[in-house]
N, C-alpha and C positions, 0 to 999 in steps of 0.2 A: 684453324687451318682447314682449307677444304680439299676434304677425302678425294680423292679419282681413282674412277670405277673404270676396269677393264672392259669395252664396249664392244661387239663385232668384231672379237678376233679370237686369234689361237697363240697359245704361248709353247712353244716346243721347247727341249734342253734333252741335248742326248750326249750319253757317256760312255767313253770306252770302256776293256775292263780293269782299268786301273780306278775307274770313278772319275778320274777327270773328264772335262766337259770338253766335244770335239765338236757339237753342234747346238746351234739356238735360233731360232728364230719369231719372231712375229709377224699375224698376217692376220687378213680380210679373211673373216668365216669362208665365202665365196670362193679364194682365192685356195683356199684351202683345199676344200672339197672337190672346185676342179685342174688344180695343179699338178705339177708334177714334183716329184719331192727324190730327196736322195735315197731313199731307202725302197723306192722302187725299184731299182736296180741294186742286183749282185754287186756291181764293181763299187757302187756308191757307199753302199755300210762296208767292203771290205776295204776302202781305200781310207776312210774315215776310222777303221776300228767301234763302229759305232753297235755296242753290244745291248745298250739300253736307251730306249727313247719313249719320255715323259712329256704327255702333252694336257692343254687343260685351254677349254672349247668355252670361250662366252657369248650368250646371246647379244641383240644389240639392247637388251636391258641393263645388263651388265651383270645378268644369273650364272653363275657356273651352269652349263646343262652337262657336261660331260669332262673325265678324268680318265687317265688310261696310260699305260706301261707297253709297248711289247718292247719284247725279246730276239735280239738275231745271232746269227751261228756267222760269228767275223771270219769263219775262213771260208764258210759257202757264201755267206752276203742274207741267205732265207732267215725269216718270220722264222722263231721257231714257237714261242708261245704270248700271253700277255692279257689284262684283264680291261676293263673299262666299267665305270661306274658312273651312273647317272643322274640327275638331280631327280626325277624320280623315286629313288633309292635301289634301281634296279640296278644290278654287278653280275659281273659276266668275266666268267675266265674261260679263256681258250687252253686246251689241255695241250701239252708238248707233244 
């Protein structure tokens, strides 16, 4: 059977605070970095209840380079905290 490797893209999945899944997406590295996404806006995580979002960054080799969590406050819509980990092995927590 042949394997397929995640190539040039982003896998997102974000959850309210029940755990259930309110959002997911796939995209172009590219697309990513210069998009616009729901969690840029307040109204966007409050309308979604979207309290946690998990993303996970592939090169177009198909390396994970980057893992990451943040955290938002569903009744302001704000960032409030979240980490990211690197295929370097560098991790990074943002304090609340």
């Amino acid at each position: 059977m042949d394997h397929r490797k995640l190539r040039d893209c982003v896998l997102l999945i974000g959850y309210n605070p029940e755990g259930h899944c309110v959002y997911s997406s796939q995209m172009r590295l590219a697309d990513y970095w210069d998009g616009e996404h729901v969690w840029d806006a307040d109204n966007g995580v409050q309308n979604l209840r979207l309290e946690r979002l998990h993303g996970y960054l592939f090169e177009l080799s198909g390396e994970l380079v980057q893992e990451f969590e943040s955290i938002f406050d569903i009744a302001t819509g704000v960032y409030k905290s979240g980490w990211q980990k690197h295929s370097d092995g560098t991790h990074h927590v943002d304090a609340p």
